[in-house]
C-alpha angles and dihedrals in degrees: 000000000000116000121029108298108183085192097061124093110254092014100148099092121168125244078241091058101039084054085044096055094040083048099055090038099050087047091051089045095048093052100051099036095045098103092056091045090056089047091057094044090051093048093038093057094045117104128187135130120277121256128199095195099038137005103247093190127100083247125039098158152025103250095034088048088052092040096051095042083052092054105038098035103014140226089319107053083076089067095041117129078027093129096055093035088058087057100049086046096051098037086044105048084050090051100046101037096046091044099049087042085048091043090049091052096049090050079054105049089034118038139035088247123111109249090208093062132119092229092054097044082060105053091036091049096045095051080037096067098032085069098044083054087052096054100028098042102103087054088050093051082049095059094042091054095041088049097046100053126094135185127002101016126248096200108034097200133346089274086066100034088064095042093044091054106042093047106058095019096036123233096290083073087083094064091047110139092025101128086065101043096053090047090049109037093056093065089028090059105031082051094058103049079047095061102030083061096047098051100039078054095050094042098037110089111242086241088056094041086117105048119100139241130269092103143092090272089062096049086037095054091033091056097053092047089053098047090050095045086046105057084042101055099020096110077063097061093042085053094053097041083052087050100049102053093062119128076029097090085120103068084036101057092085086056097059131254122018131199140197110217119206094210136307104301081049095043087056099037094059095039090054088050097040110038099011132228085309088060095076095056103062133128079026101134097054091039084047086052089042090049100051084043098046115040087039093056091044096055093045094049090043090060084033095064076030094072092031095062090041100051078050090055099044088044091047088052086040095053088047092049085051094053092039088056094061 
């Protein structure tokens, strides 16, 4: 069960196991969701303007972008930026998870609100992953340079990349894109612990309320979480991706037009005047794949790790009690 839960069997996790099992969780999902992340980040840093009678960008949808990266860049470029974006995954599944478990159990001990309940999932997971971005957001601007550069390459591996870029942008580069992403990823994230609690109590039997995740229900209810907090908040992480290649016009060029954005009003108000309203939706239907992905696979290996550690635990108690009994 996500959330602390002092009714459920097994409820007393440590701050060590709840990092453990958002770890593991955020490191399974990245593997498996990379291609379409690379796929976003490429639509999401086109600009062109917008045509009604032909696309005029390098990418106009999901297959012939995928078919056009695999032919010009091959099978791996689906997976580029993955080193740092396992990181971020990792560092920020520990952050977030032990946080939000850490945040539930203080509304319980604390306060007359239900813990379990969809309204507090919302307020604990959204301060929940704005301190995993804090702490997480130079490994995201990583990724998104890594993902957005062709051919040749600009950083040859994440050693470079980090010289390269303190040395001629300075160490506040990291940290590039971080207005957005702290405005979006409050309502994102609280959003999708909402939702993910208000569909796995709509779907889950009444006779099955206490079990916990690790199964279809979990990846079903975490996908549609994912799908709903994403087309809400999705102008946000555009705005953020835009932000963050700055300084990179160099490995962009091949791609079409470039910007540099002042900050983030400027970054909107030029998007709304060059591209249109329809401009800060783009790269939507892959980010909306990647988010059902994404977030669905997160929350069912979450509970996943969740159950694993906890039969360990009750095997572990079981084994004592056995040798005490002799």
């Amino acid at each position: 069960m996500v959330g602390f839960d002092p009714a459920a069997p097994g409820a007393a996790l440590t701050p060590e196991e709840a990092a453990l099992a958002g770890s593991a969780a955020g490191m399974v999902t990245r593997a498996l969701i990379s291609p379409f992340d690379v796929i976003k980040i490429r639509f999401q840093l086109q600009i062109e303007h917008l045509s009604p009678l032909r696309p005029e960008g390098k990418y106009w949808g999901l297959f012939q972008a995928g078919r056009c990266i695999y032919t010009e860049e091959g099978l791996s470029a689906f997976w580029k930026g993955h080193i740092p974006a396992q990181l971020l995954s990792i560092a920020f599944g520990a952050v977030q998870f032990a946080s939000f478990e850490f945040l539930t159990e203080v509304v319980h001990k604390m306060t007359p609100y239900d813990s379990q309940t969809a309204g507090v999932h919302f307020v604990c997971g959204g301060l929940s992953a704005c301190s995993a971005t804090v702490v997480c957001q130079p490994l995201d601007t990583l990724r998104t340079r890594f993902a957005a550069q062709g051919e040749p390459k600009v950083y040859l591996n994440l050693r470079h990349a980090v010289s390269t870029m303190c040395r001629s942008e300075g160490v506040l580069t990291f940290y590039r894109g971080l207005s957005p992403t702290l405005v979006a990823v409050f309502p994102y994230a609280g959003l999708q612990f909402f939702f993910y609690k208000v569909f796995k109590q709509l779907l889950t039997p009444p006779s099955k309320s206490a079990d916990s995740g690790g199964s279809v229900l979990s990846l079903v209810s975490g996908s549609g979480a994912g799908m709903i907090s994403k087309t809400i908040t999705y102008p946000f992480d555009l705005f953020k991706k835009r932000l963050q290649v700055g300084g990179f016009e160099e490995a962009r060029a091949r791609f079409g037009k470039v910007r540099n954005y002042k900050g983030l009003l400027d970054c909107a108000v030029s998007i709304a005047r060059e591209e249109g309203v329809r401009g800060f939706f783009k790269g939507l239907s892959p980010s909306l794949v990647k988010a059902a992905l994404s977030t669905g696979f997160t929350f069912f290996w979450y509970e996943f790790f969740l159950d694993a550690i906890r039969n360990l635990k009750d095997n572990g108690r079981e084994s004592n009690f056995t040798k005490e009994g002799r």
